[in-house]
N, C-alpha and C positions, 0 to 999 in steps of 0.2 A: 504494500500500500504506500503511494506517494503522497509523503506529507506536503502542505501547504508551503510550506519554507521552500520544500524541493523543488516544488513545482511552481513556483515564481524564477529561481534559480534555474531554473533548465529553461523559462521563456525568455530568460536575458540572457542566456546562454545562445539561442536561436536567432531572439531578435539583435543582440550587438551585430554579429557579423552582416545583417541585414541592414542595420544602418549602416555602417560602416564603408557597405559599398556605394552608398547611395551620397555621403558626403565626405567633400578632399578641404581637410582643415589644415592651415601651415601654421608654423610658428606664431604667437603671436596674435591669431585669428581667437577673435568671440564664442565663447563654446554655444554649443547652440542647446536653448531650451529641453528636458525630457521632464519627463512624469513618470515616479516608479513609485511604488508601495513602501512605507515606510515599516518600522517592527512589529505594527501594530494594524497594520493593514490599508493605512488613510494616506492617501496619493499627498505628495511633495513634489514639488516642479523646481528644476535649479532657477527659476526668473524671483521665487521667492525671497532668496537670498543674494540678490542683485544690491548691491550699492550699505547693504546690509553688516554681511558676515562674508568670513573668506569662505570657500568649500575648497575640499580634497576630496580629489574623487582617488577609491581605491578597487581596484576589483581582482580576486581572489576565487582565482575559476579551481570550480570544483569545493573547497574550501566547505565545511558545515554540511555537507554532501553525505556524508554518513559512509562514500563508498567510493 
């Protein structure tokens, strides 16, 4: 049975490489807006924390996976 955790984690698994061909970011360039689920289940969008807070994006593939 696939937990809730995994099974967000395996759609940002499918969908990264899907964005990823779809946009060419250089150095330097504007990250552009996403909307992902937070620990808790309720959508956060990086424009939230525009002008705000810093963000670090980390991503840890596989990572809590169990497997």
């Amino acid at each position: 049975m696939i937990k809730k955790s995994q099974a967000v984690g395996l759609a940002l698994l499918l969908a990264i490489p899907l964005a990823a061909q779809a946009l060419t970011l250089q150095v330097g360039d504007k990250a552009p807006n996403f909307t992902l689920p937070d620990q808790n289940g309720n959508p956060v969008s990086l424009s939230q924390f525009l002008g705000k807070k810093n963000v670090v994006l980390a991503f840890y593939v596989l990572a809590f996976t169990g497997g």
